[in-house]
C-alpha positions in Angstrom: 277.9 45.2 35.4 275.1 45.8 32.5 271.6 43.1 33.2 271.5 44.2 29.6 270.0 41.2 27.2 272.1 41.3 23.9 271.1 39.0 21.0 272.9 35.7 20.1 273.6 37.1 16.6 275.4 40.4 18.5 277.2 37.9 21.1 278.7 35.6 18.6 280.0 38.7 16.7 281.8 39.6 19.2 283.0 36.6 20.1 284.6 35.6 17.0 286.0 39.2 16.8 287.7 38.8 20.6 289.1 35.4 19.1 290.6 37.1 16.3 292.0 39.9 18.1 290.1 42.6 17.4 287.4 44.2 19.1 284.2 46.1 17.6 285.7 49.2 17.7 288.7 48.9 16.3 291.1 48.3 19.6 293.4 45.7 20.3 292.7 43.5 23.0 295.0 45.9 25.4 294.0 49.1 24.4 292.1 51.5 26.2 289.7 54.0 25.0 290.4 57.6 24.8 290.5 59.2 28.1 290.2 63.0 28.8 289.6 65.0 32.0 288.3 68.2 33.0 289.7 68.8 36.6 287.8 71.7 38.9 284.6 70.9 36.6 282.2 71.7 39.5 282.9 75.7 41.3 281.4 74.4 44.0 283.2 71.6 44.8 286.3 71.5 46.8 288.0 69.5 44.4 286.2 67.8 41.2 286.4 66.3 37.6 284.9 64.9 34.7 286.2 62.0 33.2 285.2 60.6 29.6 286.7 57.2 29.2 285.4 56.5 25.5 282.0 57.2 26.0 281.4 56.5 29.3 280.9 59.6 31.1 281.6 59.9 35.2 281.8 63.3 37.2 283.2 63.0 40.6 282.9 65.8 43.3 285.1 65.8 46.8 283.5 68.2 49.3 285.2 69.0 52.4 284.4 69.7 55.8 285.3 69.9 59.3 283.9 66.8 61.7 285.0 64.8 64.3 287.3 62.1 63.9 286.4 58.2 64.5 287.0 56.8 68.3 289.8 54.4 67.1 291.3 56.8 64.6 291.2 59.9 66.3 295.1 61.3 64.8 293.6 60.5 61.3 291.0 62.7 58.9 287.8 61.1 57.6 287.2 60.0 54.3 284.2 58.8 52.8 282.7 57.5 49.3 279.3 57.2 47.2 278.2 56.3 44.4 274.8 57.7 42.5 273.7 55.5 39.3 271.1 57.0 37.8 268.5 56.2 35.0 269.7 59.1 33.1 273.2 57.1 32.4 271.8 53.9 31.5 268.0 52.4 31.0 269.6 49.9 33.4 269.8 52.1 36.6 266.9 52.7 38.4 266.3 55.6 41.2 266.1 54.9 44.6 268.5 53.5 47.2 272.4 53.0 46.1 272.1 49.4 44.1 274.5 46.7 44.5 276.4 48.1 41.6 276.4 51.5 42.9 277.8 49.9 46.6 280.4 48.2 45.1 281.6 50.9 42.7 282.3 52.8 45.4 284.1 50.2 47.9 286.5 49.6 44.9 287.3 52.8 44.5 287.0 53.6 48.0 289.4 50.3 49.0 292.4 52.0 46.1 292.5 55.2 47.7 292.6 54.1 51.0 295.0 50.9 50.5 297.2 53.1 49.1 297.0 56.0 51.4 296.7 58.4 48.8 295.8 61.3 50.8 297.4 61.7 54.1 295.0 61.5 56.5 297.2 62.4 59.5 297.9 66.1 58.0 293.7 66.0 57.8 294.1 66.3 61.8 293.1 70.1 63.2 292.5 69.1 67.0 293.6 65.8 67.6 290.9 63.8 68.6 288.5 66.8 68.4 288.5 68.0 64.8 289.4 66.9 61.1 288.7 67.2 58.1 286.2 65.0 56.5 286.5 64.4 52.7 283.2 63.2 50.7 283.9 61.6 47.6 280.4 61.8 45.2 280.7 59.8 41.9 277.8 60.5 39.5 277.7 58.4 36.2 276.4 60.6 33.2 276.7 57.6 30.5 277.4 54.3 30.8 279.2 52.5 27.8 281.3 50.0 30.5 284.0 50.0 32.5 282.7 52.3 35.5 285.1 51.3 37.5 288.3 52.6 36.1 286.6 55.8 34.6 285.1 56.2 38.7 288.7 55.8 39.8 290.5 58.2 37.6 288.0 61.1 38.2 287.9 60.3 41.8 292.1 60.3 41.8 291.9 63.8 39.5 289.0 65.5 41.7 291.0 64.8 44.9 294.3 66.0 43.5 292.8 69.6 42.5 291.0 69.9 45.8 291.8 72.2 48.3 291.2 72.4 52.2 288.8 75.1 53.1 291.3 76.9 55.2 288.7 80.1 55.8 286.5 77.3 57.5 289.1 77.1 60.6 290.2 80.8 60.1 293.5 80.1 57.8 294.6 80.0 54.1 293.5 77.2 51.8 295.6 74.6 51.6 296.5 71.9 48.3 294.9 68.4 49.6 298.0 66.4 50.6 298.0 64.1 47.8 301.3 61.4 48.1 300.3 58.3 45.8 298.2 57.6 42.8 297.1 53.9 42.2 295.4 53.8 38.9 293.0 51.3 38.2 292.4 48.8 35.3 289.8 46.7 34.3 289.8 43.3 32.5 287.1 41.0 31.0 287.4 37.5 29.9 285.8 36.4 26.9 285.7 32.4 26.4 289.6 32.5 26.4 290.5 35.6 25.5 290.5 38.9 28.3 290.5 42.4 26.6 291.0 45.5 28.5 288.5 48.6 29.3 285.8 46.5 28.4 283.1 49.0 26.7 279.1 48.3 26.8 278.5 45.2 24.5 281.7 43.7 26.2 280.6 44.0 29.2 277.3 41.8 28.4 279.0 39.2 27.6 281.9 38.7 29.5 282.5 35.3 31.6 284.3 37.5 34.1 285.6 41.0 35.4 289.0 41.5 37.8 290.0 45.2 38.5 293.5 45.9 39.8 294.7 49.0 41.3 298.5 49.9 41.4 300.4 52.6 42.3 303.3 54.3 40.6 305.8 51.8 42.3 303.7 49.1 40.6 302.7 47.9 44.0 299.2 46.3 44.0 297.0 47.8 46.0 293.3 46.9 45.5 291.3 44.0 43.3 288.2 43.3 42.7 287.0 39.9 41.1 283.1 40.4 39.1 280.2 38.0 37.0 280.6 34.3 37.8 283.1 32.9 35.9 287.0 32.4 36.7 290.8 33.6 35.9 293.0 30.9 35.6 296.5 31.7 37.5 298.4 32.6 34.5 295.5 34.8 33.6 295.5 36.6 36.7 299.2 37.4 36.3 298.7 38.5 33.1 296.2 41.2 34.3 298.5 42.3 36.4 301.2 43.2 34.2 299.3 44.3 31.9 297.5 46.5 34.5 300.8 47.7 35.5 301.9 49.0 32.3 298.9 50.7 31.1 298.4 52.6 34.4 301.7 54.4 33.9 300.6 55.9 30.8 297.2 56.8 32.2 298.5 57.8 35.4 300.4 61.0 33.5 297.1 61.8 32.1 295.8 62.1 35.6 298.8 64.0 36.4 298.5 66.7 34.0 
């Protein structure tokens, strides 16, 4: 994700440290940073949280609303998400118009929600075919230090779990979002031939390639994303997957909490 130049001397470093099995920061190649969340961060937010996945900072808002539902999904609520990189994160955003990165940010975590059917948008329906609700998802990066996308995903899947539905907007109670599923996201890069996990900053520069797999809590894949230009062989991409699948139950029952 980073157009950051890092020096040859810096790249080889981590190279031969990747090769080795270790990592500049004392992980293994399958261990994730520390993770910690502050759900309902934002007052004014139907449902939010701040997520600090090492020192990568995200903070994710869901606001809620009522709207009209889509022509060909007219029993179903709306959902919709953004993503805001700004130069405050990393001297690699720049303001303006949502960036490539910033777009696809937010289809992945967009496409894991959905594909999953996290929330469930027919219980979104107040008129059918006349009124829903709509949910905005807003993801705002604070620092960058790699690995948006899982950090992005986890405050996205703790902001919609604490929202509520505005019930005073439709002359009722407020009501828990009806959250069923929770696919967790992880994120792999591949380093000549070696693919670590929760890839931070310097990483991230150098990586071949990026895949991120979402499952849920059956293990069921339900979203992937393939980044940079080079490849995963097939053994690779099977390896990511377990491995994905195992790690996202332990961070799933951080979520949770």
């Amino acid at each position: 994700m980073s157009n950051e130049v890092i020096s040859e001397l810096m790249r080889e470093h981590i190279v031969k440290l990747v090769a080795s099995g270790k990592r500049g920061d004392g992980r293994g190649l399958e261990e994730v940073r520390s993770l910690t969340i502050e759900k309902n961060y934002i007052q004014t937010a139907e449902g939010s949280a701040r997520v600090r996945l090492g020192n990568t900072d995200v903070l994710v808002g869901v606001k809620i609303s009522t709207g009209e539902p889509y022509a060909d999904t007219p029993n179903s609520g709306v959902l919709t998400t953004s993503c805001e990189l700004v130069p405050m994160a990393s001297p690699t955003f720049e303001s303006g118009p949502p960036s490539p990165t910033a777009i696809e940010l937010a289809r992945v975590v967009d496409r894991g929600i959905r594909e999953t059917k996290t929330v469930d948008m027919a219980k979104l329906v107040i008129t059918p075919g006349e009124k829903v609700w709509v949910l905005f998802i807003d993801i705002h990066a604070l620092d960058y230090d790699g690995n948006l996308f899982d950090a992005a995903s986890y405050g996205t899947l703790a902001a919609l779990s604490s929202a509520k539905m505005p019930g005073a907007k439709i002359g009722g109670a407020d009501q828990p979002l009806p959250v069923d599923h929770w696919p967790v996201s992880i994120t792999a890069a591949k380093i000549r031939d070696k693919i670590v996990f929760d890839p931070q900053l310097d990483e991230e520069k150098i990586a071949d390639a990026r895949l991120t797999v979402a499952t849920d809590e059956n293990g069921d894949i339900r979203a992937m994303q393939k980044g940079l230009s080079g490849s995963f062989s097939y053994d690779d991409v099977r390896y990511v997957i377990s491995t994905a699948r195992r790690l996202g139950n332990g961070i799933r029952g951080i979520i949770q909490a």
